[in-house]
N, C-alpha and C positions, 0 to 999 in steps of 0.2 A: 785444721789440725785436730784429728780424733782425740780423744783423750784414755780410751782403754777399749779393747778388744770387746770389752762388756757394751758399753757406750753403743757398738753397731750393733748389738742383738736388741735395742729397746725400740720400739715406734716409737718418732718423733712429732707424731698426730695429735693432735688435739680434740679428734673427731667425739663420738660416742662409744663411751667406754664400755657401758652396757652392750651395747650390740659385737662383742668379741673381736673385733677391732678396732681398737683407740684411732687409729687416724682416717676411718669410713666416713667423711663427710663432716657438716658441721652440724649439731643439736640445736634444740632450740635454746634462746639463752635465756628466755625466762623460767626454763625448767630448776630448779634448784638445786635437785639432786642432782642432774648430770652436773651443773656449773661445780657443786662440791666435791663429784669425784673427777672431775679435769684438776680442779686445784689439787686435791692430791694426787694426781697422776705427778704434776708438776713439783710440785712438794717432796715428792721420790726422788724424783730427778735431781733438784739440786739440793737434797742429802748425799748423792751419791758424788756428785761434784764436790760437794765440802769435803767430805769423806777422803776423793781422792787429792784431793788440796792437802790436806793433813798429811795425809800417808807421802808426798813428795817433799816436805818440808824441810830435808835435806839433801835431797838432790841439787846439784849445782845444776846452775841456768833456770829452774822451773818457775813459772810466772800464774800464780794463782787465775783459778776462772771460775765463774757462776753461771747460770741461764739466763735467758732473757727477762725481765719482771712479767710477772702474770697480767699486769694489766696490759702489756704487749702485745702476749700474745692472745685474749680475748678481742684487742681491735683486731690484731693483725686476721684471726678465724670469721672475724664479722665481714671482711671485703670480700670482692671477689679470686676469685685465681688466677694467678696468671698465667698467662698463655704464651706459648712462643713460637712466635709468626714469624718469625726470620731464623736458619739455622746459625747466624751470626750470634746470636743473643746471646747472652750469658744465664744460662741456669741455672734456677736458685738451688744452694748449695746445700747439704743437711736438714736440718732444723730448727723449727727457734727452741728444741729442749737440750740442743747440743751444746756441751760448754763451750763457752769463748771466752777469750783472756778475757782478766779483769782488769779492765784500764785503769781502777782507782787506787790501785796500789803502788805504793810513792815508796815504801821503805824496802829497798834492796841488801843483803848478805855481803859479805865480801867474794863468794863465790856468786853472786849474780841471782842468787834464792830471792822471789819478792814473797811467800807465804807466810804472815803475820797469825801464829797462831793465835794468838789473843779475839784478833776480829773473824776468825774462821770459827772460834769457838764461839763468838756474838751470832753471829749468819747460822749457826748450826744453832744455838738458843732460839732463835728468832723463828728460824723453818720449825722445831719441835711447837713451838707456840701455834703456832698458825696451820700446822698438823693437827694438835688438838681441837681448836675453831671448828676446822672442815668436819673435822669425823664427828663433832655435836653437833654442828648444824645438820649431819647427813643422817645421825641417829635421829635428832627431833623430825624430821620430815619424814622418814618412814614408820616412824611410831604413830605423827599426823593421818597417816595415807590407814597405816592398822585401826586404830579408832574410828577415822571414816568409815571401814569396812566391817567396824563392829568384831575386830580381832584381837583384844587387848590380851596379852598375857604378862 
């Protein structure tokens, strides 16, 4: 289940972001920078999920979703790919930046709404926080790499 027309125009890659396609491959995971701007690639992602969690919080039936947690999908980018050797198989679906319901949502509306504004505004605090994080660690690294190169301004 797609969650907005917007959702299929995003890659769902995890690849290198720098190189103008986010999902071309995997980077190296000791690089910093890239690990900081995958985290906010993903960081986007499910701002936009929150986002659209809120904006349906009157809708009858809609059942709150997030992404998969990042540590996830860093194992999930470290394996290898799979491949599919039989046309029986089943193909892997989207991606791990696609929303999927959130299973931990226990309090439902009378019209069947589970969107708990309270904890979509905690999850949207929580991503801002951790937004912040990324984008200073990504500034002090390139400020790092300027000094090395005797670029300070």
């Amino acid at each position: 289940m797609d969650i907005s027309p917007i959702a299929a125009n995003r890659n769902p890659g995890l690849g290198n972001p720098g190189s103008g396609n986010p999902g071309s491959g995997n980077t190296n995971p000791g690089n910093p920078i890239s690990l900081a701007e995958r985290r906010l690639l993903w960081l986007d992602r499910r701002q936009g999920v929150l986002a659209q969690n809120i904006a349906n919080a009157d809708t009858p039936g809609y059942r709150p979703q997030d992404v998969a947690p990042f540590a996830r999908l860093l194992a999930d980018a470290a394996g290898p790919d799979l491949a599919i050797t039989n046309p029986r198989h089943i193909a892997p679906q989207g991606g791990a930046l696609r929303g999927r319901v959130d299973r931990t949502a226990v309090e439902r509306t009378p019209n069947g709404n589970g969107v708990s504004l309270d904890e979509q505004a905690l999850r949207i605090a929580e991503t801002d926080t951790q937004h912040n994080l990324a984008m200073g660690l990504h500034r002090k690294y390139l400020a790092l790499f300027r000094t090395a190169l005797g670029r300070n301004s």
